[in-house]
Residue, then its C-alpha position, 0 to 999 in steps of 0.5 A: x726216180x720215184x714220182x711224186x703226185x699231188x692235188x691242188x684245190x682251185x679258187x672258185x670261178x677260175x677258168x681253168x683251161x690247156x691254154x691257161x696252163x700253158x700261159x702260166x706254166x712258160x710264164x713262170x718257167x721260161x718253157x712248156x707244151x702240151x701233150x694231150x690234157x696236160x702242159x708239162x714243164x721244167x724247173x731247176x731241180x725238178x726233171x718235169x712238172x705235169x699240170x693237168x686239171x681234172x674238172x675239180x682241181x689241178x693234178x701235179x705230177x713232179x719228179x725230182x733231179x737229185x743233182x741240183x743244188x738250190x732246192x729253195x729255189x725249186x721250192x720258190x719256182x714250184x710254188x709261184x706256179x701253182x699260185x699263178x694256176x690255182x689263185x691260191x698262195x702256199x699260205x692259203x693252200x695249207x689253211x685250206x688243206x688243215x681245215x679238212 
């Protein structure tokens, strides 16, 4: 399976922190833990989620599983996550990318 990596801004302000991940990622996803600097997690449709903030924004590494069938729930999932981390909606995260 091919890995997918992308990079997330962060609202300005927002402490991000191992803990707040972790927090973040078990309340959106029901589970989560930590190896190093990272918090990696499941979805239903994705085999893993890897969180990590590099300073500036978050770094999320997915892959996907090929055998789910609902990929709008995946899609829901990952997007309530990435909102619960950075502050920012998936409306607000496309504003913010078109703009550069």
């Amino acid at each position: 399976m091919r890995t997918t990596a992308r990079e997330y801004p962060v609202k300005k302000g927002r402490e991000i922190t191992i803990e707040f991940l972790l927090e973040k990622a078990k309340a959106v996803t029901g589970n989560g833990e930590t190896n190093g600097d990272h918090v990696t997690c499941v979805i239903p449709g994705l085999k893993f989620v890897d969180l990590h903030f590099n300073g500036k924004n978050l770094e999320v590494a997915t892959e996907a599983d090929q055998k789910h069938s609902d990929p709008l729930d995946t899609v829901r999932i990952f997007n309530k996550l990435i909102e619960e981390a950075t502050g920012f909606s998936s409306k607000e995260r496309k504003k913010k990318i078109s703009k550069n």
